[in-house]
C-alpha positions in Angstrom: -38.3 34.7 -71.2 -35.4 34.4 -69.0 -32.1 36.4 -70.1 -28.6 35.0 -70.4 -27.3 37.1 -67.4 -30.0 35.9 -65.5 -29.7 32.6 -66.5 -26.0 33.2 -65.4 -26.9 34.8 -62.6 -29.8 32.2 -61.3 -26.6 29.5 -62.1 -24.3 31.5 -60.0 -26.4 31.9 -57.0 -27.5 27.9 -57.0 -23.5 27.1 -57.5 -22.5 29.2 -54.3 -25.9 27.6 -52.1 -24.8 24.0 -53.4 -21.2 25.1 -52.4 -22.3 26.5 -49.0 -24.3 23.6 -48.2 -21.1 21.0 -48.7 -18.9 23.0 -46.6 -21.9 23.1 -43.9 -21.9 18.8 -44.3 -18.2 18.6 -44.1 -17.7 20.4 -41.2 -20.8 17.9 -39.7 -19.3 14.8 -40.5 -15.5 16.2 -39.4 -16.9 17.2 -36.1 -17.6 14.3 -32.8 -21.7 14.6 -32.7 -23.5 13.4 -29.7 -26.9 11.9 -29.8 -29.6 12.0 -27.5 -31.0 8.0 -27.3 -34.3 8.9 -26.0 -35.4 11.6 -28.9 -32.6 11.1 -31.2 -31.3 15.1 -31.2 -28.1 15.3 -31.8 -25.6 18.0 -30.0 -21.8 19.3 -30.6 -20.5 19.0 -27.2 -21.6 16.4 -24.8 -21.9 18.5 -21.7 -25.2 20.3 -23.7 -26.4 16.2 -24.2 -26.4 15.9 -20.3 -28.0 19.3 -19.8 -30.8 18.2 -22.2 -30.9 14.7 -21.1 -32.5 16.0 -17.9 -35.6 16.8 -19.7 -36.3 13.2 -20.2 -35.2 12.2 -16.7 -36.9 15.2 -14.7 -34.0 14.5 -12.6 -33.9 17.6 -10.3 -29.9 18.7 -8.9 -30.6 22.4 -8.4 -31.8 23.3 -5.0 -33.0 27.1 -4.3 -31.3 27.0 -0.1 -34.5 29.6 0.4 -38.1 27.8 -0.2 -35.7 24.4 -1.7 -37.6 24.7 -4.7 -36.0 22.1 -6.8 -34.9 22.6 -10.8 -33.0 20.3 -13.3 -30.8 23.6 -15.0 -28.9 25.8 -12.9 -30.1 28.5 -15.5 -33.7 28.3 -14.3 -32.2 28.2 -10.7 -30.3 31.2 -11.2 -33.4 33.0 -12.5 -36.2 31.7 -9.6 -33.7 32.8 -6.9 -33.9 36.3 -8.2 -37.4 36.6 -6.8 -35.7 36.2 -3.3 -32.7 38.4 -4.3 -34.4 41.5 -6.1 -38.2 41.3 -5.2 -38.0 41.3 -1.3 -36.5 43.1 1.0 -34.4 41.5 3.7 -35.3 43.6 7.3 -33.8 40.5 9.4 -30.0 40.7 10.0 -27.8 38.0 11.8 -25.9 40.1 14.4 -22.8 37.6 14.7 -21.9 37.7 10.4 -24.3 40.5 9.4 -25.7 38.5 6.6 -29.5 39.3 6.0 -32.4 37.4 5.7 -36.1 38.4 4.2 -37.7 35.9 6.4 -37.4 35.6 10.4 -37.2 31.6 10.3 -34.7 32.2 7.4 -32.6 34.0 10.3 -33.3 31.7 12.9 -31.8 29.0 10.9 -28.9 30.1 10.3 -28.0 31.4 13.3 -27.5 28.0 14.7 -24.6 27.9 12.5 -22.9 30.1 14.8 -24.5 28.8 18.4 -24.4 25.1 17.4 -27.0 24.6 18.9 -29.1 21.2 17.9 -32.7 21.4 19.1 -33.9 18.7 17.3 -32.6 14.8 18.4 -33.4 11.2 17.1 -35.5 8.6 19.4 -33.4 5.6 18.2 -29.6 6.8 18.8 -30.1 10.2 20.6 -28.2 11.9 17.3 -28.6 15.8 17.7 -29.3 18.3 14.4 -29.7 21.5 14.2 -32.4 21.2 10.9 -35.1 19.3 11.4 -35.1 18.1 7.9 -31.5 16.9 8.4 -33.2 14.7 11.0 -35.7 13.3 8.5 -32.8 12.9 6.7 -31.0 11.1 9.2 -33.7 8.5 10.3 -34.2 6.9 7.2 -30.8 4.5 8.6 -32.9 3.8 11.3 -36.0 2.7 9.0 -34.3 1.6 5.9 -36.5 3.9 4.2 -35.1 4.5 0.3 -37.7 7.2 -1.1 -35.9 8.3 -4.4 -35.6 5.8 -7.3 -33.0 5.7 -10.0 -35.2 5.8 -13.3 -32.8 4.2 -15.3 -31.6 1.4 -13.1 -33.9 1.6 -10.2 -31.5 1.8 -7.5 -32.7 3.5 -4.5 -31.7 5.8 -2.4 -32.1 7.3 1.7 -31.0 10.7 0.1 -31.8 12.8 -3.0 -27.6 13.9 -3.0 -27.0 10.2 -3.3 -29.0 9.3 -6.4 -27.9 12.3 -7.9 -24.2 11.4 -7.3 -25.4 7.6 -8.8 -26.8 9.3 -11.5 -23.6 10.8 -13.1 -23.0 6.5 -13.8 -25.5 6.4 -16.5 -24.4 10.5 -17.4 -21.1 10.2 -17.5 -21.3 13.7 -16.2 -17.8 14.7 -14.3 -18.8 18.4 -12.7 -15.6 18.6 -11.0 -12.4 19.3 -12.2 -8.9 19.1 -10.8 -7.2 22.4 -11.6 -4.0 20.8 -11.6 -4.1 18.3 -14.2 -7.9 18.5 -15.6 -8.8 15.1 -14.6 -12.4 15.1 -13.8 -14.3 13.4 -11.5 -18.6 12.9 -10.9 -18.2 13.0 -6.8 -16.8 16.2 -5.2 -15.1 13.6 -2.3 -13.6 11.7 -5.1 -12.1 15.2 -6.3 -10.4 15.6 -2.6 -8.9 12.7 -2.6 -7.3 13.0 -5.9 -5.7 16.2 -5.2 -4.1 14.6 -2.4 -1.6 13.0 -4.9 -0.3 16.8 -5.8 -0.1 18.0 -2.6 1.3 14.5 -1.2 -1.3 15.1 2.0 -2.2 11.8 3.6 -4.7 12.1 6.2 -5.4 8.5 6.8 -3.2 6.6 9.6 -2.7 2.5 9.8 -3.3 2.8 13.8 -1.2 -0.7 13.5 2.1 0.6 12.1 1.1 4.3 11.3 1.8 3.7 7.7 0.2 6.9 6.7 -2.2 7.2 2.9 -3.6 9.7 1.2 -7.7 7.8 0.5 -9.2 5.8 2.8 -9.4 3.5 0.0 -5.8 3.1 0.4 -5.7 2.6 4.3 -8.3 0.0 3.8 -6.7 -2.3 1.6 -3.4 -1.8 3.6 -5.1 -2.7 6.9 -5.6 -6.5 5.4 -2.0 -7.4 5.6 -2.1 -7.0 9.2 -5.3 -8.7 9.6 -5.5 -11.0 6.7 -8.9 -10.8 5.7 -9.6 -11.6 1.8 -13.1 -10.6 1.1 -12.7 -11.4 -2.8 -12.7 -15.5 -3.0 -12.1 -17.0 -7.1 -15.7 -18.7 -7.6 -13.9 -21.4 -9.6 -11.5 -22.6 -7.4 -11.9 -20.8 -4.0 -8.6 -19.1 -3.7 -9.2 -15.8 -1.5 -7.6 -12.3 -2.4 -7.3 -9.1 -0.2 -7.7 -6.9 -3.3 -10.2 -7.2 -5.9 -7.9 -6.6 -8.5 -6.0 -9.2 -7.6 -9.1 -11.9 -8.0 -9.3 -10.5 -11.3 -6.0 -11.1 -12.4 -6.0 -14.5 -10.8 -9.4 -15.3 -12.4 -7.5 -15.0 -16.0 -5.4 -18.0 -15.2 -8.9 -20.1 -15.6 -9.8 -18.3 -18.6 -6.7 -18.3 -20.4 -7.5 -14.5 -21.3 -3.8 -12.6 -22.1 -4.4 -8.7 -22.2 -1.1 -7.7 -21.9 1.2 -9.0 -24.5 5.1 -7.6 -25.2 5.4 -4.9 -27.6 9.1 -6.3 -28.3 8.2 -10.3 -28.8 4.7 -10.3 -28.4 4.5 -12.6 -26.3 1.2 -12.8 -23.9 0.5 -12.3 -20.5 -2.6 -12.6 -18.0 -1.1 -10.1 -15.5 0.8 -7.2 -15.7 3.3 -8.2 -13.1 4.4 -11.3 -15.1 4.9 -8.9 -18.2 7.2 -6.2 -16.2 9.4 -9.4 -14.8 9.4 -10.5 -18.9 10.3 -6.9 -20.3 13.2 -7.1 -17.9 15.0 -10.0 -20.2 14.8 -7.2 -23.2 15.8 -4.0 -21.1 18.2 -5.6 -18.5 17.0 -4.1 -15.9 17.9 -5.0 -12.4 15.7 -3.0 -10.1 17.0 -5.7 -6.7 20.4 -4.8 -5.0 22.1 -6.8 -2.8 22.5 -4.3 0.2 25.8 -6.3 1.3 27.4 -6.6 -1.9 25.7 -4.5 -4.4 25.0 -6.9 -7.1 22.2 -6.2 -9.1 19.5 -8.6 -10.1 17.0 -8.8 -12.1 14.4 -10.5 -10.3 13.9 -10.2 -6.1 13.8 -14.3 -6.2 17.0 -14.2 -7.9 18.6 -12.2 -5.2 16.7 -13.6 -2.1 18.9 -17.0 -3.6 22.1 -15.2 -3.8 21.7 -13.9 -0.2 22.7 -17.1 0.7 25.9 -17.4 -1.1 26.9 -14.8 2.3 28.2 -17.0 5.0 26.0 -16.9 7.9 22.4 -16.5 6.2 19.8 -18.9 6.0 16.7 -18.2 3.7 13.9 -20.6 3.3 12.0 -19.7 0.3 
């Protein structure tokens, strides 16, 4: 027959597990889960989701740059390329940076890093490498070959570093960080050229009026207002654009869509441009001198217009 202090106790004991258990399911639902939507597991942090989605995938990043076995966690690459680093002995020794190798070829390979030389050419354009594989690499633009297969979309690829730069899409995996300002990016050349706007480096020339830009992005979007082109054409009424985001804004005027709208009156807007001119009427802002005068205007129309009021200027707008 159970006693009243172990009745107490037994109550006592149930009281703190039941208490236990609903700080455990607060802290649950406070916390941003992350489920897996091929098994359903859920994770705390969505960088442990991507690492696991890879099971599913057997998407492959990790490269050993010894026997190029292949793995999908740099953990289990870190581990195989011990049995390079710690079980053999490396008796070949590049003479030019010291660095050693366990395997003549191994040597031999790298050494052309320092001789650049490039035994190894292409039949079609004469292209010289110094790996073979680089070659093989390098012919599939010749055959239009596209050997690896996005399993998600089923885009292909010439190149196993392309489809796992595409794959980051369907990831949303951003490996690369800027150490300035965090932003994070899934291509290492997308990285580069965002750094560029912090260190104000623009390494890309207009070789029409040397206007210089920091992505090639940049320069190529530039480039059309010397030669006109307007690759993006409105499919309802034909009107051509030199940027895409233009066409997009244009394409809002057919579908009446307003996504900017005046936090002061509300008022709607299909571009951002015509709400900026708008917001000047609440702020009085006049951005447009008048470089003879120095009256200020509001909008450059406006002071294209007065320009005219000096004697001996003609505008035709």
């Amino acid at each position: 027959m159970e006693t009243n202090i172990e009745a107490n106790e037994a109550y006592s004991v149930s009281d703190l597990h039941v208490e236990t258990i609903n700080v455990r399911l607060k802290t649950l639902t406070d916390m941003k889960l992350f489920k897996c939507d091929v098994c359903y597991k859920i994770f705390s942090q969505k960088s442990k989701l991507n690492t696991h989605f890879r099971t599913h995938t057997k998407v492959k990043h990790y490269s050993c740059d010894v026997c190029s076995k292949e793995f999908s966690l740099k953990g289990d690459l870190n581990v195989h390329f011990r049995t390079h680093t710690h079980t053999k002995e490396k008796h070949y020794s590049c003479d030019a940076c010291g660095k050693e190798f366990s395997h003549k070829s191994h040597l031999n390979r790298h050494y052309r890093t320092h001789t650049k030389e490039k035994p190894y050419s292409c039949d079609v354009c004469s292209k010289e490498f110094s790996l073979k594989e680089n070659l093989n690499k390098h012919y599939r633009i010749h055959t239009k070959e596209k050997p690896y297969c996005c399993d998600v979309c089923s885009k292909e690829f010439s190149h196993k570093s392309h489809l796992n730069e595409h794959y980051r899409i369907h990831t949303k995996e951003n490996p690369y960080c800027c150490d300035v300002c965090s932003k994070e990016f899934s291509q290492k050349c997308h990285l580069n050229e965002h750094y560029r706007t912090h260190t104000k480096e623009k390494l890309y020339s207009c070789e029409v009026c040397s206007k210089k830009f920091s992505r090639k992005f940049s320069l190529n979007q530039h480039y059309r207002t010397h030669t006109n082109e307007k690759p993006y054409s409105c499919d309802v009424c034909s009107k051509d654009f030199t940027q895409k985001c233009h066409l997009n804004e244009h394409y809002r005027t057919h579908t009446k869509e307003n996504l900017y709208f005046c936090d002061v009156c509300s008022k709607e807007f299909s571009r951002k441009f015509s709400l900026n001119r708008h917001y000047r009427t609440h702020t009085d802002e006049k951005p447009y001198s008048c470089d003879l005068c120095s009256k200020q205007f509001s909008y450059k129309s406006t002071l294209n217009r007065h320009y005219c009021s000096h004697s001996n200027i003609v505008l035709f707008l």
